[in-house]
C-alpha positions in Angstrom: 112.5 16.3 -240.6 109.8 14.2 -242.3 109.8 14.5 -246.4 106.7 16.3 -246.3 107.8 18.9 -244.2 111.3 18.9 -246.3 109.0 19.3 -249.6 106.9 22.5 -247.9 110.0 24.3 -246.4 111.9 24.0 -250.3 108.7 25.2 -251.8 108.6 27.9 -248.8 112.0 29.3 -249.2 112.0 29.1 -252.8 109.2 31.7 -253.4 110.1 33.6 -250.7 113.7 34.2 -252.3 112.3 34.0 -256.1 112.4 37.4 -256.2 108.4 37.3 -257.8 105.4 37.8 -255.2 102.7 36.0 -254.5 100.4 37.6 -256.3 102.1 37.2 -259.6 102.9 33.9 -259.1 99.2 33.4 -258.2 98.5 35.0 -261.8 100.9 32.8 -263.8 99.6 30.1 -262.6 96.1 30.7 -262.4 95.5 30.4 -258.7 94.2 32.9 -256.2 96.8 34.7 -253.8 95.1 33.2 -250.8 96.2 30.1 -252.3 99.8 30.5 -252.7 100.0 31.7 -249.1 98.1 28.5 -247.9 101.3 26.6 -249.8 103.9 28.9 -248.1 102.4 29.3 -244.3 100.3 25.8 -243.9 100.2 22.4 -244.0 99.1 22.4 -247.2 101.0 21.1 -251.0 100.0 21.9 -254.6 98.8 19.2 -257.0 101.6 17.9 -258.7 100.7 19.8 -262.1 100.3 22.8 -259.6 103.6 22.5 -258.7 105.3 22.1 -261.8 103.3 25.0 -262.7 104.3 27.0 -259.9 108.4 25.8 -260.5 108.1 27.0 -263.8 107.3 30.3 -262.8 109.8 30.6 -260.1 112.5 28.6 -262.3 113.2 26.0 -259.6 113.6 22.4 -260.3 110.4 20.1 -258.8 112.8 17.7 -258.7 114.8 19.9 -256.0 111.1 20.5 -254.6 110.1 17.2 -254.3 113.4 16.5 -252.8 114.7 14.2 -255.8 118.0 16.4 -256.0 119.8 19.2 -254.3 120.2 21.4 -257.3 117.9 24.0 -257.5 
């Protein structure tokens, strides 16, 4: 498994289990809905302040995202 795919499925997983849904994270970060779904089913990443953003709300490390650690 490439990096990139490593980075999505982390990101994928982690708001799935979050326990927050899309929509609210959309909210808290200031994003559409559409958007978070693009970042869980495509091939697509948030910026990097996105991200950080979006790790906040979820309280996940980006370092665990971004595959710089395995502690979430």
């Amino acid at each position: 498994m490439s990096d990139i795919e490593e980075i999505r499925r982390r990101l994928r997983e982690s708001i799935k289990h979050c326990g927050i849904n899309q929509k609210e994270i959309a909210k808290a970060v200031g994003i559409s809905q559409a958007t978070v779904s693009d970042y869980m089913n495509k091939e697509k990443l948030p910026s990097i302040d996105t991200l950080a953003d979006i790790c906040k709300v979820i309280d996940v490390s980006p370092a665990y995202i971004l595959c710089f650690s395995d502690d979430i």
